[in-house]
Backbone as CSV, one residue per row, in Angstrom:
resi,resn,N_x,N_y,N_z,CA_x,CA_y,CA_z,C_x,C_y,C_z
1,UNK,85.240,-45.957,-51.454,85.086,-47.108,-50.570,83.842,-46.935,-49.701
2,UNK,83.394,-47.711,-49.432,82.089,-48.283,-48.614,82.816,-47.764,-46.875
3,UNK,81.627,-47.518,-46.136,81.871,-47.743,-44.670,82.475,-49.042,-44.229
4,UNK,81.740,-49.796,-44.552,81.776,-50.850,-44.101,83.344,-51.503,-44.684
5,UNK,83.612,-51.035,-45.980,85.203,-51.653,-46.223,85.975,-50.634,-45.896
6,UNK,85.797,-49.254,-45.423,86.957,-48.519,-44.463,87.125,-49.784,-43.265
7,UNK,85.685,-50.004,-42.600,86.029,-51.099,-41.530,86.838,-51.931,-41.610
8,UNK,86.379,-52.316,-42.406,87.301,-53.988,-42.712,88.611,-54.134,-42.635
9,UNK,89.280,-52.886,-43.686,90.205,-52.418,-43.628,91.358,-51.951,-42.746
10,UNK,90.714,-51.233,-41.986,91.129,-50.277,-40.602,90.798,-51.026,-39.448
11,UNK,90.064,-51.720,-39.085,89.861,-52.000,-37.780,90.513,-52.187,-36.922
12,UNK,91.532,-53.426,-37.473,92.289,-54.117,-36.809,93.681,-52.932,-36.448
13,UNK,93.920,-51.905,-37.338,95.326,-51.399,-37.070,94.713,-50.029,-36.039
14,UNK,93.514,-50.143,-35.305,92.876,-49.189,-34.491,93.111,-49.435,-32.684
15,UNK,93.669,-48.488,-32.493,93.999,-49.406,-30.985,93.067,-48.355,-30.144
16,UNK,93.044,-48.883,-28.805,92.873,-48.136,-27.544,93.686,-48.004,-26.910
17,UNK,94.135,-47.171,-26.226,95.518,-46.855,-25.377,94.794,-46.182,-24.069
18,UNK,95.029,-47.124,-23.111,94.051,-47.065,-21.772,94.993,-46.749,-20.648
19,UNK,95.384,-45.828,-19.821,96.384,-45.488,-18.845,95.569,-45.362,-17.648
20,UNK,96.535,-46.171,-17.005,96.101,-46.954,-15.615,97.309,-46.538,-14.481
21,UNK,96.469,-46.728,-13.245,97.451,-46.537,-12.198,98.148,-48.073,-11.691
22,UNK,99.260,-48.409,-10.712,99.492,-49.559,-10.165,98.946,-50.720,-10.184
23,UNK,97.349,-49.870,-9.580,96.419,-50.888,-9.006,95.479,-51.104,-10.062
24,UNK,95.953,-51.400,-11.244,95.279,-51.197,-12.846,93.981,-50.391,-12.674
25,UNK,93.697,-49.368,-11.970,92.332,-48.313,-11.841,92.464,-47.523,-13.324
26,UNK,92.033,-47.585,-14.135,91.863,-46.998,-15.230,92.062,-45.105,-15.104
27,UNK,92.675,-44.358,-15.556,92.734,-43.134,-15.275,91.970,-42.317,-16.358
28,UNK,92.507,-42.811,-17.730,92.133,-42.205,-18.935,92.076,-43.019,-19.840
29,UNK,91.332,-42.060,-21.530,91.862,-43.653,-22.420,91.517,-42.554,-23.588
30,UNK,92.219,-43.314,-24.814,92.144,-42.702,-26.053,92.595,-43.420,-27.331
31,UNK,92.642,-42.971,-28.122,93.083,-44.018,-29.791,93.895,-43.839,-30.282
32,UNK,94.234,-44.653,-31.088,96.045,-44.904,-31.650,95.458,-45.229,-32.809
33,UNK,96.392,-45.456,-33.823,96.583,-46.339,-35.069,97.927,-46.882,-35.391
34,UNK,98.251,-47.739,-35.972,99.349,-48.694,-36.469,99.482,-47.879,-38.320
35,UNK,101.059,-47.343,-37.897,101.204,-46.903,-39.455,102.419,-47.946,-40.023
36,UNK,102.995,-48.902,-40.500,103.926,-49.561,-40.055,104.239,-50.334,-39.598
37,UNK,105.795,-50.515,-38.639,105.854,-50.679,-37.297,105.473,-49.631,-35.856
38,UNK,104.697,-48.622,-36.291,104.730,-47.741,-35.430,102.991,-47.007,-35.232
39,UNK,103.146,-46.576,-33.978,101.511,-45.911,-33.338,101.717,-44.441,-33.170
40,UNK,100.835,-44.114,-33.904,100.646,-42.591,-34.189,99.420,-42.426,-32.885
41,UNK,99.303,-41.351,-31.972,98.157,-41.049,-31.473,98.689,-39.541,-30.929
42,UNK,97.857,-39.008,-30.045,98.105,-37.304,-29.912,98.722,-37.392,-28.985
43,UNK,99.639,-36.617,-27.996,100.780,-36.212,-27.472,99.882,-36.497,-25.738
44,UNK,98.624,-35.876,-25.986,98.289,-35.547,-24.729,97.675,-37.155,-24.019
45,UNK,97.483,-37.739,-25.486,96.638,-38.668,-24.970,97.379,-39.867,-24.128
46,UNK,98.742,-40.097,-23.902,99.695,-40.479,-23.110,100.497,-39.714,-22.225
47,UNK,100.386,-38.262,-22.152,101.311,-37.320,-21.450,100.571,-37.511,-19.910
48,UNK,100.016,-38.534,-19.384,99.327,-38.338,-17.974,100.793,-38.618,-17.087
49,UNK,101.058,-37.912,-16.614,102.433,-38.079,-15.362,101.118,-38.919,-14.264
50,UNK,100.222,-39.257,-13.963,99.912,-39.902,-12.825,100.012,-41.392,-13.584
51,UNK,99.708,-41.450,-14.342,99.594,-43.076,-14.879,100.907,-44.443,-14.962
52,UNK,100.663,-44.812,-15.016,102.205,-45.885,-14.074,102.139,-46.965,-15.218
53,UNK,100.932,-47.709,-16.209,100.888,-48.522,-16.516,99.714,-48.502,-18.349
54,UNK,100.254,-48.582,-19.149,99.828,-47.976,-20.787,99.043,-49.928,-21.142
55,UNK,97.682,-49.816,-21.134,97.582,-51.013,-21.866,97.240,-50.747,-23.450
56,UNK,96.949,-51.518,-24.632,96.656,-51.498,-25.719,95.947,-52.322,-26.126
57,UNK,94.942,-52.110,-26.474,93.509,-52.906,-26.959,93.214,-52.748,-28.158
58,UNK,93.492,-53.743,-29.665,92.710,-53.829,-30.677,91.430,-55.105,-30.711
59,UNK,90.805,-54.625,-31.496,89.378,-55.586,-32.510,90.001,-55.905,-33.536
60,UNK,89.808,-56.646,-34.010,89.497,-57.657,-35.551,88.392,-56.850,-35.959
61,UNK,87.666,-56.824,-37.516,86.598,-56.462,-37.846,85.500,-57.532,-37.802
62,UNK,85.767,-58.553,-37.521,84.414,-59.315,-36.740,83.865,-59.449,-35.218
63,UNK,84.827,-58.597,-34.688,84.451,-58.530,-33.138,85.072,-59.283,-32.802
64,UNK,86.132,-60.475,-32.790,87.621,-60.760,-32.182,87.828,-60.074,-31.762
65,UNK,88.744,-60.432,-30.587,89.804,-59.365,-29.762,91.115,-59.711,-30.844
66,UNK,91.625,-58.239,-31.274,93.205,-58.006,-32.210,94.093,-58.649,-30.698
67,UNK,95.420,-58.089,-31.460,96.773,-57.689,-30.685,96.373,-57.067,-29.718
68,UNK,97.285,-56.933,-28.674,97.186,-55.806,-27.846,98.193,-56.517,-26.677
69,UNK,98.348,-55.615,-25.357,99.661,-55.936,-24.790,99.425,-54.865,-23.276
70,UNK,99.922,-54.785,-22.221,100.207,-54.349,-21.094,101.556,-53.800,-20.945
71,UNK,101.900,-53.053,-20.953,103.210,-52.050,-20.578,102.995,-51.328,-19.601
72,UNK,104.292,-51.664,-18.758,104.905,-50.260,-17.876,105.043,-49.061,-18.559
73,UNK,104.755,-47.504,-18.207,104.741,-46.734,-18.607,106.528,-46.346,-19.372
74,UNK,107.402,-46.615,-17.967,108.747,-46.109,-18.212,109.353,-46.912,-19.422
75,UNK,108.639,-48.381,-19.812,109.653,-48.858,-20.765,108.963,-48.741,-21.615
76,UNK,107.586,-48.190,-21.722,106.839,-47.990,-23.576,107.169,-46.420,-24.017
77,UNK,107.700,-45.845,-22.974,107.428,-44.212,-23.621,109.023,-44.379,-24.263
78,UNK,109.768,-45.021,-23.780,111.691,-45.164,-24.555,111.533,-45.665,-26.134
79,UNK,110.229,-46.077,-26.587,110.253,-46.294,-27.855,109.924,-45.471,-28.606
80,UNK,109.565,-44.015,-27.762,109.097,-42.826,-28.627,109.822,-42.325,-29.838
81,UNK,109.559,-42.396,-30.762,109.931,-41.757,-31.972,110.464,-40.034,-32.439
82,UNK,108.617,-39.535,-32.522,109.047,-38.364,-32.372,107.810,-37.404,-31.802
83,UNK,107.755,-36.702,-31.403,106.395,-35.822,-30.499,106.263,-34.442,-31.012
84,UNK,105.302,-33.683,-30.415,105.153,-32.654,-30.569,103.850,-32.024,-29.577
85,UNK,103.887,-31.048,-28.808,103.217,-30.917,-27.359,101.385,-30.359,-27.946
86,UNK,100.955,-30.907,-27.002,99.433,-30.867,-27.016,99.094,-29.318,-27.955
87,UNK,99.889,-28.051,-26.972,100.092,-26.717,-27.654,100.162,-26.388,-28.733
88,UNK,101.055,-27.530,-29.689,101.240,-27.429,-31.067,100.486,-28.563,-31.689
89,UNK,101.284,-29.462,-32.617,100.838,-30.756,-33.024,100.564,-31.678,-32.742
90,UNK,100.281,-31.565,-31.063,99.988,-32.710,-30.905,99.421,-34.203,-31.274
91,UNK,101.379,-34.670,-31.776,101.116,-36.042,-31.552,102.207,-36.571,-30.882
92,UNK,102.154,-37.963,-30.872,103.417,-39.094,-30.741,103.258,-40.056,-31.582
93,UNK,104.478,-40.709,-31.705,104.860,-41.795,-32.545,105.768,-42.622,-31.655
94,UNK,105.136,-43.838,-31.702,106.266,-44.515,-30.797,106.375,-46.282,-31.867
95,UNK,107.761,-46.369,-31.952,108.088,-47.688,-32.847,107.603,-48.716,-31.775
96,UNK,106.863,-50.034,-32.405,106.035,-50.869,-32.024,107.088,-52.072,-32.884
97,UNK,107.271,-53.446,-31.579,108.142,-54.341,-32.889,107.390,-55.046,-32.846
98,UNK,107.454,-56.124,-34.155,106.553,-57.228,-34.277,105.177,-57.256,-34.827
99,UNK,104.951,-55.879,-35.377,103.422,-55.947,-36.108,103.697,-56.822,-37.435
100,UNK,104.464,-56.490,-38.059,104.452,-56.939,-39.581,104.101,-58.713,-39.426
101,UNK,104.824,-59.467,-38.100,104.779,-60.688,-38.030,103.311,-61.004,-37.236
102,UNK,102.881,-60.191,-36.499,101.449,-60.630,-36.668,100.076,-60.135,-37.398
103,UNK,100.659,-59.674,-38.751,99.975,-59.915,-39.650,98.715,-58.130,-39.714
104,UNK,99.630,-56.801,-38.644,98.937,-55.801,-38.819,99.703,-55.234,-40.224
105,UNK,98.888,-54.723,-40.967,99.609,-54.061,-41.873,99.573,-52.560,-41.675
106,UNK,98.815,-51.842,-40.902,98.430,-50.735,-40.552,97.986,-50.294,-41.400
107,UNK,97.687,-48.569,-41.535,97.151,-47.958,-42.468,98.211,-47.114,-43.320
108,UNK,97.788,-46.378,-44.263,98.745,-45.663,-45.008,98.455,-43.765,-44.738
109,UNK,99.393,-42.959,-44.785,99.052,-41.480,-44.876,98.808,-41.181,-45.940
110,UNK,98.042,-40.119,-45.948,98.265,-39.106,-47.470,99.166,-38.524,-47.224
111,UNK,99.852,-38.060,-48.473,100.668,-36.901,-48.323,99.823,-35.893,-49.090
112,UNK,98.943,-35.764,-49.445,98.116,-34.413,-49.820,97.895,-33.404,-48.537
113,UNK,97.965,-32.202,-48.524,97.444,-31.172,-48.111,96.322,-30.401,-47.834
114,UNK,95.943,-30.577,-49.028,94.758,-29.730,-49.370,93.694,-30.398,-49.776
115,UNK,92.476,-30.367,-48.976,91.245,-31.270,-48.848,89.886,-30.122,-49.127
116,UNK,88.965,-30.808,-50.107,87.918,-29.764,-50.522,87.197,-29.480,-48.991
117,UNK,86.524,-28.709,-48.832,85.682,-28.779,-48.087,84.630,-29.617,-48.559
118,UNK,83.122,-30.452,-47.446,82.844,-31.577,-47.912,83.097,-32.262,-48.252
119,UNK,84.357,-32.691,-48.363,85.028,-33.934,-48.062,84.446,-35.248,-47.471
120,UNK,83.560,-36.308,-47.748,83.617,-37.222,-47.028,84.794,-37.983,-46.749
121,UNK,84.393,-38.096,-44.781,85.649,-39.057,-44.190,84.699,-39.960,-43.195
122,UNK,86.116,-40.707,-42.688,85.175,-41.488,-41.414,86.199,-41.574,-40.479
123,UNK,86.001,-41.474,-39.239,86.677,-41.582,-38.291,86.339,-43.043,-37.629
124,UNK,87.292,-43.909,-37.179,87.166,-44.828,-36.275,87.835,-45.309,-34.663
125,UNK,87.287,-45.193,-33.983,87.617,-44.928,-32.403,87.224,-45.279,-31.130
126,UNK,87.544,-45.204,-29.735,87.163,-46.070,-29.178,86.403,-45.141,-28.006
127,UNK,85.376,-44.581,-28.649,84.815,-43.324,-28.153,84.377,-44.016,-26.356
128,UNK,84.236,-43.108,-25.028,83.712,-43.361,-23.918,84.372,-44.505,-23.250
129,UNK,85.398,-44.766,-23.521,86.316,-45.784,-22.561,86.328,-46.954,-23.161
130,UNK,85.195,-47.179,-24.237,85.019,-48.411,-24.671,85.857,-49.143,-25.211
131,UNK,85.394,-50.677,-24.972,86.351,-51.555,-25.432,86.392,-52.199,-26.843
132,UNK,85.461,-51.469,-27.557,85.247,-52.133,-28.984,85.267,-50.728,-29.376
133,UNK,85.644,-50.782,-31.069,85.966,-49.607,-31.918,84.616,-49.153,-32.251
134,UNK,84.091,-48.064,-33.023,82.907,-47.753,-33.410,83.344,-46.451,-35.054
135,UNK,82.636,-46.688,-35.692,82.989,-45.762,-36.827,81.928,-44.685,-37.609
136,UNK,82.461,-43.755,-37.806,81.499,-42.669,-37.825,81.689,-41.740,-39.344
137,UNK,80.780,-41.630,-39.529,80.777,-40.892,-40.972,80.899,-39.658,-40.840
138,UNK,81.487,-38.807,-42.010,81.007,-37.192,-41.632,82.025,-36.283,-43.339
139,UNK,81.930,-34.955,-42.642,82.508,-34.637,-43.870,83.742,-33.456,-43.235
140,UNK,84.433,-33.050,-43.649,85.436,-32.045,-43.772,84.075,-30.539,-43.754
141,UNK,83.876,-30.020,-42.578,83.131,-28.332,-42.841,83.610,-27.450,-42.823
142,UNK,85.060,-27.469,-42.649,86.069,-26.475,-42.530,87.329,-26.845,-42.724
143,UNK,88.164,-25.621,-42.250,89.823,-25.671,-42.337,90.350,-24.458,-42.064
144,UNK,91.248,-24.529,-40.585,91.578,-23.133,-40.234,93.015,-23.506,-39.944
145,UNK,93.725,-22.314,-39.819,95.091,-22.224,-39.400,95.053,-21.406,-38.021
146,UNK,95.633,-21.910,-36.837,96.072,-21.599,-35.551,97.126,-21.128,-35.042
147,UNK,97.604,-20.205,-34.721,99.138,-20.476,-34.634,99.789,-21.597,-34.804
148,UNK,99.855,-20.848,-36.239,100.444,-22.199,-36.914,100.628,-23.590,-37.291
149,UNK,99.582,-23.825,-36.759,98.695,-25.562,-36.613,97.485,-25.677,-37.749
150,UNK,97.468,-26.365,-38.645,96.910,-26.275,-39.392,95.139,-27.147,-38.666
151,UNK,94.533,-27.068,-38.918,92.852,-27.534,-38.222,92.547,-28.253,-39.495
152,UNK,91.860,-29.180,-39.355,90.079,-29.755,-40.265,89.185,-29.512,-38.962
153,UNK,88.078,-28.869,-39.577,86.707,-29.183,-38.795,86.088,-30.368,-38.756
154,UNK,85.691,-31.498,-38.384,84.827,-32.135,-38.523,83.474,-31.833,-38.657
155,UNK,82.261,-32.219,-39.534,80.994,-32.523,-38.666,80.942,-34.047,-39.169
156,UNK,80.938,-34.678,-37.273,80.719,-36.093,-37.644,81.151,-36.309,-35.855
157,UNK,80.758,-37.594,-35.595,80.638,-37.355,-34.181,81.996,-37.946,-33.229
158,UNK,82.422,-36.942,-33.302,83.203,-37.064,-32.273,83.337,-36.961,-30.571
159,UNK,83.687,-38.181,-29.933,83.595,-37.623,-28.586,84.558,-38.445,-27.961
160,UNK,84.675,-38.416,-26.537,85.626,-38.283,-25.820,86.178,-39.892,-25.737
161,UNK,87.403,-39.651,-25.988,88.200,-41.086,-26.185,88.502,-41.502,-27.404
162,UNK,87.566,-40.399,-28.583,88.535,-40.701,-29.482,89.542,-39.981,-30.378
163,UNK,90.325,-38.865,-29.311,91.404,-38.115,-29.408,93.028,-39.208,-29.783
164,UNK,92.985,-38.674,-31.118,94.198,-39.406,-31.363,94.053,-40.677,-32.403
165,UNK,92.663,-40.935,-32.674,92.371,-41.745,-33.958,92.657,-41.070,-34.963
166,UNK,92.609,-41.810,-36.529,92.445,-41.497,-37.644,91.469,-40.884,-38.372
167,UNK,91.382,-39.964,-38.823,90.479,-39.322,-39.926,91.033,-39.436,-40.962
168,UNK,89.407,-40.545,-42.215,89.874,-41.567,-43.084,89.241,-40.864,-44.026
169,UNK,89.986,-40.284,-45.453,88.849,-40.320,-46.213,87.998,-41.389,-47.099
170,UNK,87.372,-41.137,-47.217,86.715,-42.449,-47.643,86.776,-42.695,-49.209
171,UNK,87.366,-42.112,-49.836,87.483,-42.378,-51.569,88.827,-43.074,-51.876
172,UNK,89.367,-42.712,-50.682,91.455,-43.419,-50.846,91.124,-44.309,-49.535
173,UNK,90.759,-44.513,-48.647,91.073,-45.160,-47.527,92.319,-45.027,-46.836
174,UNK,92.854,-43.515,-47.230,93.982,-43.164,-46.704,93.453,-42.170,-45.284
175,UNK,94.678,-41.782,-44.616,94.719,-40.979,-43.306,94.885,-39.719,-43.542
176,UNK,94.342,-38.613,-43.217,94.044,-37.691,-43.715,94.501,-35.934,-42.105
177,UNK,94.370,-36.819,-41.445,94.239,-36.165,-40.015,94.117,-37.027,-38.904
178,UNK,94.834,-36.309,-37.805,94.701,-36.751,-36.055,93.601,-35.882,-35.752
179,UNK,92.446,-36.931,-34.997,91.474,-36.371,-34.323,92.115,-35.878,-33.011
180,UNK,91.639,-34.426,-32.894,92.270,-34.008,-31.552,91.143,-34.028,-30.824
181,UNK,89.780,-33.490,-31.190,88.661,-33.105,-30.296,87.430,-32.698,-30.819
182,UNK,86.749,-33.064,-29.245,85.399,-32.555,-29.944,84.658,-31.136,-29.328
183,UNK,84.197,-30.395,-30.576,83.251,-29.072,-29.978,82.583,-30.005,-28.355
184,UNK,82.378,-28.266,-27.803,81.887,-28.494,-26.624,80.876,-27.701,-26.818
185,UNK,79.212,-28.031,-26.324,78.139,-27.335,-26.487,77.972,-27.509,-24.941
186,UNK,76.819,-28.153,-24.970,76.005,-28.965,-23.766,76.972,-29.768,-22.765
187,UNK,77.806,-30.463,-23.465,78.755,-31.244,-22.479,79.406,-30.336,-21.739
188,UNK,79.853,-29.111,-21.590,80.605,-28.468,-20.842,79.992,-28.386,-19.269
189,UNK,78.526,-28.247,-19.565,77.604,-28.233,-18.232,77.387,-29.512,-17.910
190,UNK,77.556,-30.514,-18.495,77.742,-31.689,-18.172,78.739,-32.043,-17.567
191,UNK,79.860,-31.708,-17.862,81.334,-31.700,-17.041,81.174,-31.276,-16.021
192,UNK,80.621,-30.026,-15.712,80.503,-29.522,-14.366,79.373,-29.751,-13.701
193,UNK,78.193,-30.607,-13.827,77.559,-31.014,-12.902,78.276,-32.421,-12.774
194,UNK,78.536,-33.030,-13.924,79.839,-34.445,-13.230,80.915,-34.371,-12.039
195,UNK,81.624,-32.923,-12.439,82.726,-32.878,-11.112,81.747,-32.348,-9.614
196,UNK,80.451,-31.748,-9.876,79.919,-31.399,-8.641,79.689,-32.655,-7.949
197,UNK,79.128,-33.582,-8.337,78.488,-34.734,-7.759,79.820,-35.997,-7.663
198,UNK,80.734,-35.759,-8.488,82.180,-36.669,-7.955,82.497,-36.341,-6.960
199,UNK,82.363,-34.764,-6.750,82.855,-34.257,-5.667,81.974,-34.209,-3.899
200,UNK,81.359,-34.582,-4.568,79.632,-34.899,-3.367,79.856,-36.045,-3.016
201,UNK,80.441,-37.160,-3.804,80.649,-38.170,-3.294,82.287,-38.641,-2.495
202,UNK,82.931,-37.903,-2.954,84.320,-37.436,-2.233,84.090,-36.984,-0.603
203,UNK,83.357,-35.989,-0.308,82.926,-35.494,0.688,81.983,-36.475,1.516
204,UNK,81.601,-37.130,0.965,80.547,-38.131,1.795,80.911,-39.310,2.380
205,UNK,82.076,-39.844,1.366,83.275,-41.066,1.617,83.965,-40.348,2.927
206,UNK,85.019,-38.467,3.052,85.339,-38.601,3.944,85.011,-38.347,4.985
207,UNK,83.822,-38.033,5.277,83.053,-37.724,6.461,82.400,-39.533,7.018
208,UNK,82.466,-40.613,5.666,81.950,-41.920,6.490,83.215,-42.334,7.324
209,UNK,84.268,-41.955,6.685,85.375,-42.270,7.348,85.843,-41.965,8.655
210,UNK,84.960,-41.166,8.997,85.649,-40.150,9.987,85.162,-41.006,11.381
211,UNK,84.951,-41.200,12.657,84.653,-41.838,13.687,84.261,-40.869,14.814
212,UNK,84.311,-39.803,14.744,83.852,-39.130,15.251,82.007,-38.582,14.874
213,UNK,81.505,-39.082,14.054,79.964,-38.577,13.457,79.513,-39.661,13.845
214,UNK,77.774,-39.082,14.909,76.800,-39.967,15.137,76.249,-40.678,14.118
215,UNK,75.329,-41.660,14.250,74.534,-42.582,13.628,73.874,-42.070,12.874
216,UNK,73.287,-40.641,13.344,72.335,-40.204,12.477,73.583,-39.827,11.244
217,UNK,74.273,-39.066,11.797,75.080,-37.901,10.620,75.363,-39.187,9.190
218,UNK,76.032,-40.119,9.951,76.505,-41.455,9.201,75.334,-42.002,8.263
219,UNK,73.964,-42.105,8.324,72.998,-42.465,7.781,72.551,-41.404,6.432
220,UNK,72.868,-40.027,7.067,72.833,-38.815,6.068,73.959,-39.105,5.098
221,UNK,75.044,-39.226,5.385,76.328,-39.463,4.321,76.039,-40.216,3.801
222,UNK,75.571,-41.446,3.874,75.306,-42.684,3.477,74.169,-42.853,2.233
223,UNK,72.686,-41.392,2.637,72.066,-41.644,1.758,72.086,-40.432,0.711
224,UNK,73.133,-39.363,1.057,73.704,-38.671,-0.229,74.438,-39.181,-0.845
225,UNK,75.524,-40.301,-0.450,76.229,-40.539,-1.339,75.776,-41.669,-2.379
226,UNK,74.804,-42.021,-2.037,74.066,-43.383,-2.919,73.471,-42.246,-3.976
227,UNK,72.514,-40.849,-3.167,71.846,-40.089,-4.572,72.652,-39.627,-5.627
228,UNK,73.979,-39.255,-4.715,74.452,-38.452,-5.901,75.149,-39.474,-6.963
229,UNK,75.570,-40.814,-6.357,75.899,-42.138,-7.417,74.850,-42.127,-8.527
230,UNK,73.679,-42.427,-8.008,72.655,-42.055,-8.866,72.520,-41.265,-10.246
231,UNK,72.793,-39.938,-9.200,72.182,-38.701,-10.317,73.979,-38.993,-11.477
232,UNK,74.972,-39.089,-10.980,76.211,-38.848,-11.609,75.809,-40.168,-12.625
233,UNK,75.179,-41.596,-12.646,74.860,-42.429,-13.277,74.293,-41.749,-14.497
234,UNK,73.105,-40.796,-14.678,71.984,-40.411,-14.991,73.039,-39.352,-15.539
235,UNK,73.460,-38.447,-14.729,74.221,-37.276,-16.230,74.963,-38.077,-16.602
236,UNK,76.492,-39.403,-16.950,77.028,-39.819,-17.659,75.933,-40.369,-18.844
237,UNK,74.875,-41.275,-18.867,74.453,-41.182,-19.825,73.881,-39.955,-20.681
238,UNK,73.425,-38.829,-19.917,73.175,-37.698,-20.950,73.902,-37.361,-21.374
239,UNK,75.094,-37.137,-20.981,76.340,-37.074,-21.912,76.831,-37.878,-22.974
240,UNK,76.400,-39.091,-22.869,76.792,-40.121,-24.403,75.653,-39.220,-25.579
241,UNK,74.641,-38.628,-25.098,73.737,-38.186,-26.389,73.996,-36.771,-26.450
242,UNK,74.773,-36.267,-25.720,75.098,-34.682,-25.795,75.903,-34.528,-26.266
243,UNK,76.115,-35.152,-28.292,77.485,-34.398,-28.915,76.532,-33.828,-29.818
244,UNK,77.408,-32.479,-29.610,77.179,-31.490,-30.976,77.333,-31.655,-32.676
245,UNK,78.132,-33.061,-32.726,78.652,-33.102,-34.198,79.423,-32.461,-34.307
246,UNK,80.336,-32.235,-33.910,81.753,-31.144,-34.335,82.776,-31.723,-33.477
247,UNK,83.843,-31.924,-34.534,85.036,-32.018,-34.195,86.419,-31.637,-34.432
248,UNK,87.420,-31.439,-33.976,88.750,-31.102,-34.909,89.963,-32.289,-34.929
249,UNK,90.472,-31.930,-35.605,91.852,-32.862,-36.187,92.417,-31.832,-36.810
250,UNK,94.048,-32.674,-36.599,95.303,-31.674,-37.276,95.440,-32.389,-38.180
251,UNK,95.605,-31.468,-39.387,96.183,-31.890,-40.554,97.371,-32.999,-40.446
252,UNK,98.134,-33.653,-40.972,99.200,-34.644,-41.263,100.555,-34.110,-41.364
253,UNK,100.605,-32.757,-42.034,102.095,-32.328,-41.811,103.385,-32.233,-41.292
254,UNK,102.987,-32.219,-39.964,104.207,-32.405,-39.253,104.462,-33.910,-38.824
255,UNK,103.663,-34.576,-38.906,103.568,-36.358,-38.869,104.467,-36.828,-39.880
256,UNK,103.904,-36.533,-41.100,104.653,-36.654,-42.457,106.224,-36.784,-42.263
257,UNK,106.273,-35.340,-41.968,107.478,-35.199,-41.731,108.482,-35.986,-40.744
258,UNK,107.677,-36.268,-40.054,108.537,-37.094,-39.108,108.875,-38.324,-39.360
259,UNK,108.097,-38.934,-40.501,108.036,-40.551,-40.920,109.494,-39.806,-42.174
260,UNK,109.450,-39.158,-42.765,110.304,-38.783,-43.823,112.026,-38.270,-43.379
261,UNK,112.097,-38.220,-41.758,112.917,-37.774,-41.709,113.685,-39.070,-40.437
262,UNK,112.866,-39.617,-40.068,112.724,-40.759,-38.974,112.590,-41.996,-39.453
């Protein structure tokens, strides 16, 4: 199959799963798929205890907005199926009603095991918070066993947000693996000059707050916290170009199993 007809194919049964607080402030976000009646995505990528409120965002493959829906946290996690903790296999499965009647058909698993190395696949996901899917080519460069967790390597670009999509191969247009993650090179120092300067601006908010600091001090807070908005502007985009190409996903096994026994 073509890229472009994995797309076609897949798009629509590709969700975003965006966890929000009360005050719908976005907390986190990550990818799902529709196998079924039901959404496969990784364990962690919903396990946020601060989040109060789960939305779900699909595309059409023409850039339509799909399905999608707003849930309270307490009444979408009661449809959970079956799990397994970030530590191990992380995934979840939670039964979804009403796809078949609007017309998702989702995708299908392999039940194969054993994948050559070089493998072409494609992953599709809703990488950086985004609200539209994006799809990425790559191949199988490995395959390791973890305590007891079976791995694929990716090289193909994976990055943040799209933990918990599908890895497709591209000769079956079947599901092959849960993307768990991506290598960390460069982004790691990116992370930590991000939390320095979140945190610069934390400190600057509570010192404007405070009523006790002169005019001057207040003018100083005022024009660090605009630089470091700035500079934190300026590393988030170096970070959209700081992936290494490497990623991992868990094999299907214990998923399998859970559709076979569930």
């Amino acid at each position: 199959m073509t890229i472009n007809e994995i797309w076609e194919n897949s798009c629509a049964s590709i969700v975003k799963i965006a966890l929000a607080n009360d005050d719908r402030i976005m907390l986190s976000s990550g990818t799902g798929f529709f196998v079924g009646d039901r959404l496969i995505t990784n364990y962690h990528v919903i396990n946020s205890i601060n989040s109060q409120i789960i939305q779900l965002i699909t595309m059409n493959p023409d850039g339509s907005p799909g399905i999608g829906g707003v849930f309270k946290r307490d009444s979408f996690v009661k449809n959970l199926v079956d799990c397994m903790p970030e530590n191990s296999w992380d995934f979840a499965i939670y039964h979804i009603d009403g796809l078949k009647k609007l017309g998702v058909n989702g995708l299908n698993l392999s039940k194969d095991i054993d994948f050559p190395i070089g493998l072409d696949i494609a992953i599709i996901g809703f990488p950086f918070s985004s609200d539209n899917p994006s799809v990425s080519k790559g191949i199988i460069s490995s395959k390791f066993i973890k305590n007891g967790v079976a791995y694929l390597q990716l090289d193909c670009n994976v990055n943040q947000g799209n933990s918990g999509g599908p890895v497709i191969r591209t000769d079956t247009g079947e599901v092959i693996g849960l993307v768990t993650r991506k290598a960390h090179g460069l982004t790691n120092a990116i992370g930590e000059l991000k939390k320095i300067h979140n945190d610069a601006i934390v400190t600057a908010d509570t010192n404007l707050a405070r009523k006790n600091i002169d005019f001057n001090t207040r003018n100083w807070y005022n024009y660090y916290k605009v630089n470091s908005s700035h500079t934190l502007a300026y590393i988030s985009e170096l970070e959209r170009s700081a992936n290494v190409g490497i990623g991992y996903a868990f094999q299907l096994t214990e998923v399998n199993r859970s559709f076979e026994h569930h």
